[in-house]
Predicted model as a PDB file, atoms N, CA, C, CB and O in Angstrom, pLDDT in the B-factor column:
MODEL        1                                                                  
ATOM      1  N   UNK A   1      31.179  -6.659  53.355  1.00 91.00           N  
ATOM      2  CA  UNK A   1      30.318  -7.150  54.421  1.00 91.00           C  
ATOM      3  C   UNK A   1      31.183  -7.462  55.649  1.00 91.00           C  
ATOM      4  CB  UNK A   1      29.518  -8.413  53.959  1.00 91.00           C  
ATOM      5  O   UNK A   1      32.101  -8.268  55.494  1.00 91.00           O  
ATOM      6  N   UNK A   2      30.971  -6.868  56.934  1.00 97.00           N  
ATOM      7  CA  UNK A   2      31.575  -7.078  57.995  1.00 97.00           C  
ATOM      8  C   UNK A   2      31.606  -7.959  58.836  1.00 97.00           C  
ATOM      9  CB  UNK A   2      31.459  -6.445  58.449  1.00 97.00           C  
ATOM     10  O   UNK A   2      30.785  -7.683  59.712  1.00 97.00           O  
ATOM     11  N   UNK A   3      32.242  -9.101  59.089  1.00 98.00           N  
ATOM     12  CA  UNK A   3      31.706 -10.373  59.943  1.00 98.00           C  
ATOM     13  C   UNK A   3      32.503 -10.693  61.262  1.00 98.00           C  
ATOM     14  CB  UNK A   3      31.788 -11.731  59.025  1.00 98.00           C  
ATOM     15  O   UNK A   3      33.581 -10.225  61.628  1.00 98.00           O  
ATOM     16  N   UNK A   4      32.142 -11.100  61.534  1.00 98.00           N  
ATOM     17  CA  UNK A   4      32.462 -11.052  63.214  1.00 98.00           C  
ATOM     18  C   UNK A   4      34.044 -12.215  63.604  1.00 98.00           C  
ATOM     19  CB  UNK A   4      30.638 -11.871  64.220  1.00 98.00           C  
ATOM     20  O   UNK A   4      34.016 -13.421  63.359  1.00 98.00           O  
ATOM     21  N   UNK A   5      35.207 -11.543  64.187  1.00 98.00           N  
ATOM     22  CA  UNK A   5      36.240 -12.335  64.416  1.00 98.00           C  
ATOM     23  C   UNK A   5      36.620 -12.636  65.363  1.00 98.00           C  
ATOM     24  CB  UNK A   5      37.019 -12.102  64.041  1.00 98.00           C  
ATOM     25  O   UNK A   5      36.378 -11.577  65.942  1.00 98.00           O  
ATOM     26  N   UNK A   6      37.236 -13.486  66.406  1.00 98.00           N  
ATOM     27  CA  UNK A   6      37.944 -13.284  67.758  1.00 98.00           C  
ATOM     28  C   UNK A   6      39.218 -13.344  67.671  1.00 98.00           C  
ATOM     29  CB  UNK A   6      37.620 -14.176  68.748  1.00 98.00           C  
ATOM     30  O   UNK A   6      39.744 -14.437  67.458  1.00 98.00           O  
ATOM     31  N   UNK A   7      40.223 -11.832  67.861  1.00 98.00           N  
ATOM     32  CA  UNK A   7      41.102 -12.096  68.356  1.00 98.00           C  
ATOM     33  C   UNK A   7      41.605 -11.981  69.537  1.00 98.00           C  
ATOM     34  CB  UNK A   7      41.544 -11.850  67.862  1.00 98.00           C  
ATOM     35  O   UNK A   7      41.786 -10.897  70.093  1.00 98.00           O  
ATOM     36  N   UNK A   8      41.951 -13.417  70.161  1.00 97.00           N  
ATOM     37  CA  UNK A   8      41.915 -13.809  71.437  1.00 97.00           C  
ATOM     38  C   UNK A   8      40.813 -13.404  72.250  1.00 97.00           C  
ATOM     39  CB  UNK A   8      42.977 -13.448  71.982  1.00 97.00           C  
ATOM     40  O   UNK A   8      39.737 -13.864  71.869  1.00 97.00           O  
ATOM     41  N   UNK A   9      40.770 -12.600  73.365  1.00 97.00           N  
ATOM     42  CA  UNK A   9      39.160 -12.036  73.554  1.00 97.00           C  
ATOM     43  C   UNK A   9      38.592 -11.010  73.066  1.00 97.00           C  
ATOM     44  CB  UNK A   9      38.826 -11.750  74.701  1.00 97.00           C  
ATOM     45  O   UNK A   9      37.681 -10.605  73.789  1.00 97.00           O  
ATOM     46  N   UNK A  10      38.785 -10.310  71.958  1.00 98.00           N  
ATOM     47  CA  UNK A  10      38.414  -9.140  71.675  1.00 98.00           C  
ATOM     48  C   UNK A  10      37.575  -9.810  70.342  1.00 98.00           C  
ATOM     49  CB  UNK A  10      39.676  -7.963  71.518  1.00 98.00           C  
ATOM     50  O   UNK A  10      38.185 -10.404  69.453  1.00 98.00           O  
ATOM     51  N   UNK A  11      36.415  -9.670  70.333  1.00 98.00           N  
ATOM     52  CA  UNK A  11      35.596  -9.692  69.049  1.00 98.00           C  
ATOM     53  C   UNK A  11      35.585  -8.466  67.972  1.00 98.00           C  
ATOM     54  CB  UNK A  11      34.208  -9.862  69.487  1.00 98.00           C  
ATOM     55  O   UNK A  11      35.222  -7.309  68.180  1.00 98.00           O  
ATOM     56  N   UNK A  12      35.968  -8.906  67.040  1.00 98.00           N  
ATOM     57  CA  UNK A  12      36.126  -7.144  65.956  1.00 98.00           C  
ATOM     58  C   UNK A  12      35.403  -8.071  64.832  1.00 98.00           C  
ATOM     59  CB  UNK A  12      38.346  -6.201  65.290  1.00 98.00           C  
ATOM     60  O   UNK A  12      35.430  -9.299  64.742  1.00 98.00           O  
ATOM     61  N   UNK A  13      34.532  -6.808  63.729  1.00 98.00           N  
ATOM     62  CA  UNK A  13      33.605  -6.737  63.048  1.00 98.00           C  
ATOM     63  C   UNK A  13      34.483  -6.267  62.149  1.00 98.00           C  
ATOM     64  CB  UNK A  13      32.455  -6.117  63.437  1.00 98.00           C  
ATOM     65  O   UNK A  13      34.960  -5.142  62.298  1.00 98.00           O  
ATOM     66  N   UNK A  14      34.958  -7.383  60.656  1.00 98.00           N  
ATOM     67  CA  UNK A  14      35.557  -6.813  59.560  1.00 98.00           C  
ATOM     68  C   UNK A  14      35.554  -7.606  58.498  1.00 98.00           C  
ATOM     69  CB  UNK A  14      36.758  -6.434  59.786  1.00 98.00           C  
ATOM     70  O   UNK A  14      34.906  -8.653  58.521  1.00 98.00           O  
ATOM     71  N   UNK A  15      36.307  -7.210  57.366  1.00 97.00           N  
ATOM     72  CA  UNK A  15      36.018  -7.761  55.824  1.00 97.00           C  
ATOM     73  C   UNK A  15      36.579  -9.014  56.357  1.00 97.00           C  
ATOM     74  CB  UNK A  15      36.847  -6.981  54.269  1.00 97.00           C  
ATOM     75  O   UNK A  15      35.977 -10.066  56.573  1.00 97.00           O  
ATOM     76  N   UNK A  16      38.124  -8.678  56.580  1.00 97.00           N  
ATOM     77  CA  UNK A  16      38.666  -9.855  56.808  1.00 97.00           C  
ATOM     78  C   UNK A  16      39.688 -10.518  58.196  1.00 97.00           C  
ATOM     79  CB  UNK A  16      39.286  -9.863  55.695  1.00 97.00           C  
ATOM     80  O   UNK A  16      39.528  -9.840  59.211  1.00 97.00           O  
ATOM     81  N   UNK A  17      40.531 -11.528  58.349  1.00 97.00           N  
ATOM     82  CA  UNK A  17      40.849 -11.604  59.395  1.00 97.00           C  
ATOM     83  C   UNK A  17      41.845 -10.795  59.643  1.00 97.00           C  
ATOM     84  CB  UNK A  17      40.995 -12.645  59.661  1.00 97.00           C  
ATOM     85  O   UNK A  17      42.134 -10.395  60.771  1.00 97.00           O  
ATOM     86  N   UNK A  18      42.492 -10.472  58.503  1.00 96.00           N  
ATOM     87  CA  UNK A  18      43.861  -9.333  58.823  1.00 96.00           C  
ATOM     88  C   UNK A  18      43.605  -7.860  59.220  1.00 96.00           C  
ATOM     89  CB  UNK A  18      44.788  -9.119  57.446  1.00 96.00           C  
ATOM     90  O   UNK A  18      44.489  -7.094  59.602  1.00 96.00           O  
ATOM     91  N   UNK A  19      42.540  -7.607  59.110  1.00 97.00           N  
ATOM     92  CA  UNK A  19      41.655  -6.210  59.266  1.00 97.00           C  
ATOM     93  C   UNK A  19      41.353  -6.550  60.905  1.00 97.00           C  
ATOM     94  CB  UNK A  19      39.952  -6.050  58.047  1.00 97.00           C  
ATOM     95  O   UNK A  19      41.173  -5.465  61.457  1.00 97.00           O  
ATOM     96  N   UNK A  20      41.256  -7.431  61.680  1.00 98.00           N  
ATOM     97  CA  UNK A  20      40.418  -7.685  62.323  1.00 98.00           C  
ATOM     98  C   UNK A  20      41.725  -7.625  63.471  1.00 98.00           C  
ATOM     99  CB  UNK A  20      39.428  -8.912  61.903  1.00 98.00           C  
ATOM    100  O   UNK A  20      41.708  -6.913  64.475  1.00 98.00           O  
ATOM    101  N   UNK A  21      42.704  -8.426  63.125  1.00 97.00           N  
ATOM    102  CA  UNK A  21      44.215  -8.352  63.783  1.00 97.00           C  
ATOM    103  C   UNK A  21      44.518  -7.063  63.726  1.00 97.00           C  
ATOM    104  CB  UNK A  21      45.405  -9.173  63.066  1.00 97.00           C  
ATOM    105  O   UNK A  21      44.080  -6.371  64.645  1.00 97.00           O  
ATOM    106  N   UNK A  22      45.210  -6.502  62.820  1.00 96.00           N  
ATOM    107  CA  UNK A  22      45.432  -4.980  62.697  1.00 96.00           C  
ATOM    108  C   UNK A  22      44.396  -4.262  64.037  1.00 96.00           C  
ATOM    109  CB  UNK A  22      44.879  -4.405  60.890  1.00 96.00           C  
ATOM    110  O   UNK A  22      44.972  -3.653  64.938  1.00 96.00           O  
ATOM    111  N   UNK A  23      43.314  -4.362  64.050  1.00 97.00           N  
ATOM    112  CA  UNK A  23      42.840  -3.660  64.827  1.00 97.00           C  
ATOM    113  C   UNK A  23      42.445  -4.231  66.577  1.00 97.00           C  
ATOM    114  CB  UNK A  23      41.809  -3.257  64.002  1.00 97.00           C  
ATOM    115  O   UNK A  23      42.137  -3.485  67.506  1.00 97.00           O  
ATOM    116  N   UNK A  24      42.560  -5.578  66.625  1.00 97.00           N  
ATOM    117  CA  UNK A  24      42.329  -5.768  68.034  1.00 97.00           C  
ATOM    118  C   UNK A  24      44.583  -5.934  68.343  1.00 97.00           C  
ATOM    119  CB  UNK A  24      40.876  -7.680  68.395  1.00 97.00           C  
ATOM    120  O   UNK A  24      44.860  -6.273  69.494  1.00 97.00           O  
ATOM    121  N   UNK A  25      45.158  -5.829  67.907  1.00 97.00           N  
ATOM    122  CA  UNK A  25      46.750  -6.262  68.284  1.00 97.00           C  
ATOM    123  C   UNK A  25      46.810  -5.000  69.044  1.00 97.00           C  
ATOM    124  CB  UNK A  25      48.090  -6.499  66.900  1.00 97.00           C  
ATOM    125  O   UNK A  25      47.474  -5.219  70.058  1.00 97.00           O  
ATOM    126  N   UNK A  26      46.398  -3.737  69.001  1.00 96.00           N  
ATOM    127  CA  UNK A  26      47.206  -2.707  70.045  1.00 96.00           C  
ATOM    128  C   UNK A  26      46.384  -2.858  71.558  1.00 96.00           C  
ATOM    129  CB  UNK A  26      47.111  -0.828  69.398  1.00 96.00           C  
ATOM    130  O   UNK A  26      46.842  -2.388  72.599  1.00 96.00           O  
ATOM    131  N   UNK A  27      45.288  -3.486  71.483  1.00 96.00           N  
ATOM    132  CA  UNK A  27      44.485  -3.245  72.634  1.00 96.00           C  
ATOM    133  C   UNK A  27      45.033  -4.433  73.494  1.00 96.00           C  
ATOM    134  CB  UNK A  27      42.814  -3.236  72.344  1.00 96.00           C  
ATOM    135  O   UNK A  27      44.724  -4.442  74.685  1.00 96.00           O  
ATOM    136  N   UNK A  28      45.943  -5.594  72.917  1.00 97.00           N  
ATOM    137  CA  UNK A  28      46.844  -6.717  73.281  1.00 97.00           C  
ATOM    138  C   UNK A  28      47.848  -6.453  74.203  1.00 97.00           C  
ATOM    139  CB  UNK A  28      47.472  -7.228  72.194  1.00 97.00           C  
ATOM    140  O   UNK A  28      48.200  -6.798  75.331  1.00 97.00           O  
ATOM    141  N   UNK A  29      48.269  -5.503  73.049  1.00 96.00           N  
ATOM    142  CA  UNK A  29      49.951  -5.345  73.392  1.00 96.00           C  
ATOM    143  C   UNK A  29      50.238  -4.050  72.445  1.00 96.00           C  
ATOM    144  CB  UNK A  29      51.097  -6.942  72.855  1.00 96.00           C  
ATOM    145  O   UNK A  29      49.861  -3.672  71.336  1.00 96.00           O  
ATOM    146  N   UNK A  30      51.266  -3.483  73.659  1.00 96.00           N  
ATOM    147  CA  UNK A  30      52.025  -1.826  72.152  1.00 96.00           C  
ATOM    148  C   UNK A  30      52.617  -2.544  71.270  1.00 96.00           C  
ATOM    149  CB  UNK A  30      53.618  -0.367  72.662  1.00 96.00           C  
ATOM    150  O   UNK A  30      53.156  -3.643  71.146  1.00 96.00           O  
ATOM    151  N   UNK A  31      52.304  -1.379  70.544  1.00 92.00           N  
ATOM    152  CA  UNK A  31      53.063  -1.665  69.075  1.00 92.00           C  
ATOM    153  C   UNK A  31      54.414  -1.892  69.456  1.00 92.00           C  
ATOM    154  CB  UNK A  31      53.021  -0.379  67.909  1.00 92.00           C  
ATOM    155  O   UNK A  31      55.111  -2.562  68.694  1.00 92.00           O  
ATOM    156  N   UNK A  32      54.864  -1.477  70.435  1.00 94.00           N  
ATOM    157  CA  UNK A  32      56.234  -1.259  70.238  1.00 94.00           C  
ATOM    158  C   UNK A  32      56.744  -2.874  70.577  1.00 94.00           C  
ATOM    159  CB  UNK A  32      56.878   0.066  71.297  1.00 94.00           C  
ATOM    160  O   UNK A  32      57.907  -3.246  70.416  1.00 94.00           O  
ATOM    161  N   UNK A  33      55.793  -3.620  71.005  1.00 95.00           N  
ATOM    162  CA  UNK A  33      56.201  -5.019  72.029  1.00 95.00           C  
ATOM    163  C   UNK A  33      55.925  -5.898  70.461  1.00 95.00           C  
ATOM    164  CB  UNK A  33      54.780  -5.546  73.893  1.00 95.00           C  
ATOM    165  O   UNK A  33      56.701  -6.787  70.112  1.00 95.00           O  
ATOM    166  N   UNK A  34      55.037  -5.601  69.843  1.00 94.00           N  
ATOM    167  CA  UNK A  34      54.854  -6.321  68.911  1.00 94.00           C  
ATOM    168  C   UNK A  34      55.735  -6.410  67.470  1.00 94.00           C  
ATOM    169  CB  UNK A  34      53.717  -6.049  68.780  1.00 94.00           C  
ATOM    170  O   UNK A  34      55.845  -7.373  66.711  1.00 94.00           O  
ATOM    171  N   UNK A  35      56.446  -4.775  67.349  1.00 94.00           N  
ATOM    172  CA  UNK A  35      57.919  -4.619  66.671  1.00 94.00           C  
ATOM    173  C   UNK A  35      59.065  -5.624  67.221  1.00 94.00           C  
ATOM    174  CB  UNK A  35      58.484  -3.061  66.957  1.00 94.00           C  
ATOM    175  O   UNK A  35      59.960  -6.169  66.576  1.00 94.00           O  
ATOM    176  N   UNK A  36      58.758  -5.712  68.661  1.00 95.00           N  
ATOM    177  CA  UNK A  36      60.187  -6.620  69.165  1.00 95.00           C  
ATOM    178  C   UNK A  36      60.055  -7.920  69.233  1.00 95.00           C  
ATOM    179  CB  UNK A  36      60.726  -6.336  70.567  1.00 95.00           C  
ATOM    180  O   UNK A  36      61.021  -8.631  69.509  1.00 95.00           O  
ATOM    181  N   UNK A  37      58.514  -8.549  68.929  1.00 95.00           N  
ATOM    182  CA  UNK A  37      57.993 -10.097  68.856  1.00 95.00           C  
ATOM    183  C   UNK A  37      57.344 -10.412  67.717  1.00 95.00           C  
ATOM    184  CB  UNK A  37      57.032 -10.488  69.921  1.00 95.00           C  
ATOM    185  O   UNK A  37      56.150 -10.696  67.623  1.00 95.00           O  
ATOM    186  N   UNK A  38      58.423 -10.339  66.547  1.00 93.00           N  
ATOM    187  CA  UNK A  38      57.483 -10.634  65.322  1.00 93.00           C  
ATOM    188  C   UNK A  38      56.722 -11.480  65.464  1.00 93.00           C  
ATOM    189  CB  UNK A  38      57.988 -10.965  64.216  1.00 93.00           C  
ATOM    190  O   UNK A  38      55.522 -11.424  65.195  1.00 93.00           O  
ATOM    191  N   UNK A  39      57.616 -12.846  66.135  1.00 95.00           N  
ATOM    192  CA  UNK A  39      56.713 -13.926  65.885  1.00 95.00           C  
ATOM    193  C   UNK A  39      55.731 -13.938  66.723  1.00 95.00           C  
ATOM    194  CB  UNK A  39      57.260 -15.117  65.903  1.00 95.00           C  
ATOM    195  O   UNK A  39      54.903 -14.813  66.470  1.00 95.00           O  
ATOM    196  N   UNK A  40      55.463 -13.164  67.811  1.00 95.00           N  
ATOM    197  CA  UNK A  40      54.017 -13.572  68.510  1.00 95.00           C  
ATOM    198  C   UNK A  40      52.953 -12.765  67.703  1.00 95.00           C  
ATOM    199  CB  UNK A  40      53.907 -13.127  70.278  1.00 95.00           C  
ATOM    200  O   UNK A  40      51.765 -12.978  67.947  1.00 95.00           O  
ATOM    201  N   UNK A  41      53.422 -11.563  66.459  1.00 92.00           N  
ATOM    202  CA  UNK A  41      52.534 -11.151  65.721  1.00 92.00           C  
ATOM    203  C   UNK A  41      52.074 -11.972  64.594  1.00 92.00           C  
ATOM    204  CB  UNK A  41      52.903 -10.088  65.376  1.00 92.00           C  
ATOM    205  O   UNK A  41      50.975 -11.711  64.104  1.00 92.00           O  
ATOM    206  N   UNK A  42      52.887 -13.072  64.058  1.00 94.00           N  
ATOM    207  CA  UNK A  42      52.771 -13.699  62.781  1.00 94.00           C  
ATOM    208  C   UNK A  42      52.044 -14.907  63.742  1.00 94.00           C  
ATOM    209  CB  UNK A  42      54.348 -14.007  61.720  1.00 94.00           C  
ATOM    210  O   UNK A  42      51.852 -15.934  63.092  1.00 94.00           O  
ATOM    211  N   UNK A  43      51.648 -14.974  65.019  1.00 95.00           N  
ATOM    212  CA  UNK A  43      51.381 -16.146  65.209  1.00 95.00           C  
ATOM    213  C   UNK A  43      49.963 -15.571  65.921  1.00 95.00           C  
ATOM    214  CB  UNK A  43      52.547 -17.077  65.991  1.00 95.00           C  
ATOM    215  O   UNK A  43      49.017 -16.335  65.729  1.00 95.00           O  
ATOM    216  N   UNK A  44      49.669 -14.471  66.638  1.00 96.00           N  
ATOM    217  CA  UNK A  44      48.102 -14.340  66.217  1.00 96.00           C  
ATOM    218  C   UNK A  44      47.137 -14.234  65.001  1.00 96.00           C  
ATOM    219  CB  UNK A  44      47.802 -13.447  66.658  1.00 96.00           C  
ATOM    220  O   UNK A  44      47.328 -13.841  63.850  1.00 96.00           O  
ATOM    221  N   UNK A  45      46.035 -14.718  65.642  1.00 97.00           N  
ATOM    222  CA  UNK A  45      44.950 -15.317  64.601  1.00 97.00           C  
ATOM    223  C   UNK A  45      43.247 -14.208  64.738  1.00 97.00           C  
ATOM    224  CB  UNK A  45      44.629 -17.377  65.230  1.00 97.00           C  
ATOM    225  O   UNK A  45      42.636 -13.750  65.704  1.00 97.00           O  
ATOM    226  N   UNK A  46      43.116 -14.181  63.874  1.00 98.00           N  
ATOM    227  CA  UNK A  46      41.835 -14.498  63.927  1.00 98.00           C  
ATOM    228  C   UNK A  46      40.753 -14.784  63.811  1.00 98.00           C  
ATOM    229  CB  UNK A  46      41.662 -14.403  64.006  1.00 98.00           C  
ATOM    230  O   UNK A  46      40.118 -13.921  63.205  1.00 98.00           O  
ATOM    231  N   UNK A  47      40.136 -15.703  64.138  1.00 98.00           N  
ATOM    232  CA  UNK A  47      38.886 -16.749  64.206  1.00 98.00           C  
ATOM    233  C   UNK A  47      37.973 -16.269  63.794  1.00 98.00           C  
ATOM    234  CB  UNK A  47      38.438 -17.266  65.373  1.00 98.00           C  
ATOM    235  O   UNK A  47      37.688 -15.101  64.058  1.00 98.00           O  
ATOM    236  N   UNK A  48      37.206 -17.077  62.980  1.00 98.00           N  
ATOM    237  CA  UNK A  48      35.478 -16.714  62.869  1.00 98.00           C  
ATOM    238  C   UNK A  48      35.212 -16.728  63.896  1.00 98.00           C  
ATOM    239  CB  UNK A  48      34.425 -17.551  62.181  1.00 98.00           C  
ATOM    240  O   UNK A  48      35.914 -17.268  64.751  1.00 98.00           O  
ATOM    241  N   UNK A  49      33.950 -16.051  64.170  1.00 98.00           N  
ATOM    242  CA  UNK A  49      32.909 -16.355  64.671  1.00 98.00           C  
ATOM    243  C   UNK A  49      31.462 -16.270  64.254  1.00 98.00           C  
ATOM    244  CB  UNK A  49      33.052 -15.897  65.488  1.00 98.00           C  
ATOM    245  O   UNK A  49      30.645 -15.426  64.621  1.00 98.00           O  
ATOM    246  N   UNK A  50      31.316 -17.068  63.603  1.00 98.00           N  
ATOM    247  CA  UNK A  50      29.980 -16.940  62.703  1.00 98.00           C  
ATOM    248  C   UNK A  50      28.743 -16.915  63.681  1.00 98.00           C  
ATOM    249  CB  UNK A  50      29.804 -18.292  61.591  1.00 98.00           C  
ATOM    250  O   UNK A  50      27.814 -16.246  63.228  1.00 98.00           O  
ATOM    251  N   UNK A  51      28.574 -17.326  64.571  1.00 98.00           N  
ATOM    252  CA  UNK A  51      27.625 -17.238  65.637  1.00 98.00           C  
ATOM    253  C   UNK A  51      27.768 -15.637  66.162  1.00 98.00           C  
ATOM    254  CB  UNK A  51      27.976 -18.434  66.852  1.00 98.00           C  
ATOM    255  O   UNK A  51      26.892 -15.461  67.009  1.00 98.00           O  
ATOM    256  N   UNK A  52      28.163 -15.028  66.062  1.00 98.00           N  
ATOM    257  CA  UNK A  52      28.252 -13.306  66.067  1.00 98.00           C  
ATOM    258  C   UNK A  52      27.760 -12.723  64.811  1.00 98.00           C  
ATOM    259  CB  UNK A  52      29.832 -12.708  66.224  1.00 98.00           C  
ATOM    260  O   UNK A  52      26.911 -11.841  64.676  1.00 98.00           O  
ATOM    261  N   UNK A  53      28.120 -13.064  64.326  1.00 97.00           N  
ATOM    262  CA  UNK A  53      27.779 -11.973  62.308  1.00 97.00           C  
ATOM    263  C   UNK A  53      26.553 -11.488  62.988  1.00 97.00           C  
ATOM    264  CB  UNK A  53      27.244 -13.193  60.111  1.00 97.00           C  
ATOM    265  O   UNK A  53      26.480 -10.260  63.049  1.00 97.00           O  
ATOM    266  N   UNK A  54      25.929 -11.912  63.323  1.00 96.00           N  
ATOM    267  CA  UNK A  54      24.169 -11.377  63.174  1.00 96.00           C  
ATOM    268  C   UNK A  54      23.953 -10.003  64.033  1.00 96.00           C  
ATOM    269  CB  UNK A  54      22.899 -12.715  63.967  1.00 96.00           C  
ATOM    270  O   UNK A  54      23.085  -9.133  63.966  1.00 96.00           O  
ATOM    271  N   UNK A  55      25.395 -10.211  65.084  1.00 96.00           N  
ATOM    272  CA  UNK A  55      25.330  -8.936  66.194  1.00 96.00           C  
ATOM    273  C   UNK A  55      26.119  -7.659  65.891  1.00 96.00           C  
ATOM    274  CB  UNK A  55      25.918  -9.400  67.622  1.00 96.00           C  
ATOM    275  O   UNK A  55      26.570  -6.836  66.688  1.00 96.00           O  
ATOM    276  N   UNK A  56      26.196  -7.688  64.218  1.00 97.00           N  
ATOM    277  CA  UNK A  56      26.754  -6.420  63.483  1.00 97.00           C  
ATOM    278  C   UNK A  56      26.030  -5.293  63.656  1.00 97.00           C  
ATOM    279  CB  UNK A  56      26.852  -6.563  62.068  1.00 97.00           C  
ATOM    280  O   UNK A  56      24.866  -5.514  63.322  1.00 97.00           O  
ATOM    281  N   UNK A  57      26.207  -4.081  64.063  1.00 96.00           N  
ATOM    282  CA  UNK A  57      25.786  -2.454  63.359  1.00 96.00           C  
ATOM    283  C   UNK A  57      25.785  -2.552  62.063  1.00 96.00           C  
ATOM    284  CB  UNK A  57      26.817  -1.160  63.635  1.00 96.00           C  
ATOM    285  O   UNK A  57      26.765  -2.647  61.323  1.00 96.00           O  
ATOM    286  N   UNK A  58      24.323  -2.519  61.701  1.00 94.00           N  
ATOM    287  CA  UNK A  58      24.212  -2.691  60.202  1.00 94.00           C  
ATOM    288  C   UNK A  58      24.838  -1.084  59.302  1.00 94.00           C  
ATOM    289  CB  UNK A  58      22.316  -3.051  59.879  1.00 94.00           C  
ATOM    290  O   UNK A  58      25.178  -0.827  58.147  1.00 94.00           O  
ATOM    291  N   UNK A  59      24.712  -0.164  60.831  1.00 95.00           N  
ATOM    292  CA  UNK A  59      25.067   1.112  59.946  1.00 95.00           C  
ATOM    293  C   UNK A  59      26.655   1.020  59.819  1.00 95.00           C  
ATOM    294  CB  UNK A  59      24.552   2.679  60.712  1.00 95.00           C  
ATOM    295  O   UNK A  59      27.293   1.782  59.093  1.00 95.00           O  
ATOM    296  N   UNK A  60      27.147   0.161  60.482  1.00 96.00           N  
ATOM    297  CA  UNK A  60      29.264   0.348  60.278  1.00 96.00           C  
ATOM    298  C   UNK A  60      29.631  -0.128  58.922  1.00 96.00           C  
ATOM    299  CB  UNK A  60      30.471  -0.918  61.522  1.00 96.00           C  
ATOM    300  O   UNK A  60      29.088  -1.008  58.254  1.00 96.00           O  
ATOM    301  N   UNK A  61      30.662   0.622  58.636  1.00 94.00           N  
ATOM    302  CA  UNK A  61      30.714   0.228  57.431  1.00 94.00           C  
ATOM    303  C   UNK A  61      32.236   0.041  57.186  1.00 94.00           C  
ATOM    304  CB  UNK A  61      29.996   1.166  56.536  1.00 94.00           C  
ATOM    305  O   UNK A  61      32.748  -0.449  56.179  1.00 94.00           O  
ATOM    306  N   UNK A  62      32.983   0.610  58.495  1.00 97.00           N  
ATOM    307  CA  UNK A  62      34.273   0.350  58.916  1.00 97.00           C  
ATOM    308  C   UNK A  62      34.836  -0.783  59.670  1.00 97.00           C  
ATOM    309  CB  UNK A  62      34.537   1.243  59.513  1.00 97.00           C  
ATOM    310  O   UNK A  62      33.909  -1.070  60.428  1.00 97.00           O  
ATOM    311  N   UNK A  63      35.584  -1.414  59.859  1.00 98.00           N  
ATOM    312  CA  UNK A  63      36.023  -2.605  60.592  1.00 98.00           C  
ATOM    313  C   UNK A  63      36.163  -1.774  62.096  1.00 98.00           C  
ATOM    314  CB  UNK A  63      37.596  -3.406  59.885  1.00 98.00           C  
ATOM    315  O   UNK A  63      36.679  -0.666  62.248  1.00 98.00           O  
ATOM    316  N   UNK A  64      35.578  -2.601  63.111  1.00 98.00           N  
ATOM    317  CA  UNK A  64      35.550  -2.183  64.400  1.00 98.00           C  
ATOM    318  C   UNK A  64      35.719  -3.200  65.514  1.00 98.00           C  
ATOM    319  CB  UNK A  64      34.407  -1.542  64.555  1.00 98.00           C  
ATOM    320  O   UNK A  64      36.024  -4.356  65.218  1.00 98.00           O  
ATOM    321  N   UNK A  65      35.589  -2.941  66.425  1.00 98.00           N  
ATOM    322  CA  UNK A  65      36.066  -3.566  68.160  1.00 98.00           C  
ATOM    323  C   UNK A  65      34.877  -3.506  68.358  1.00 98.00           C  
ATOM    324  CB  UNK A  65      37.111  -2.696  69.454  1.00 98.00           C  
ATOM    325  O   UNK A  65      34.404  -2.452  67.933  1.00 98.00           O  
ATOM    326  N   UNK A  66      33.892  -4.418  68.992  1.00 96.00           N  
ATOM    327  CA  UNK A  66      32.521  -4.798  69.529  1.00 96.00           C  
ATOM    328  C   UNK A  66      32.972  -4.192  71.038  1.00 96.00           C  
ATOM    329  CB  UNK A  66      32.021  -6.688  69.403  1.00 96.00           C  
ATOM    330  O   UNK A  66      34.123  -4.012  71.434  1.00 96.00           O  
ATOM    331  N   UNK A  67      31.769  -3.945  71.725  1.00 82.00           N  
ATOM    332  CA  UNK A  67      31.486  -3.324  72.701  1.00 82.00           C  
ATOM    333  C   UNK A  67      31.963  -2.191  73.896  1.00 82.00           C  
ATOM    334  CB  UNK A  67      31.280  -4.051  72.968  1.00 82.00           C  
ATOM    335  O   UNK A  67      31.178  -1.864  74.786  1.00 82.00           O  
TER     336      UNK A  67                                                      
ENDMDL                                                                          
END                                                                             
């Protein structure tokens, strides 16, 4: 079930929060910046947002980037 996360401003729709990082971290920053700043990678998060779940594509069935 896909639920709604914020990392930092990017809302992504996924199982979990590490799914949700993985996929909003390149639209952040390159990979390549994030190879040279572990720690600003081990130190993003991301948040529920349970007040979103409801604004899922019931047809996705993949973890995704909202809008």
């Amino acid at each position: 079930m896909l639920r709604a996360y914020r990392v930092e401003h990017i809302l992504v729709y996924a199982d979990r929060g590490t799914e949700a990082k993985i996929l909003a971290a390149p639209k952040l920053r390159p990979t390549e910046e994030w190879r040279e700043d572990v720690a600003a990678w081990v130190a993003l998060r991301a948040e529920r947002a349970p007040e979103m779940d409801d604004k899922v594509d019931p047809a996705a069935v993949e973890p995704y980037i909202a809008g």
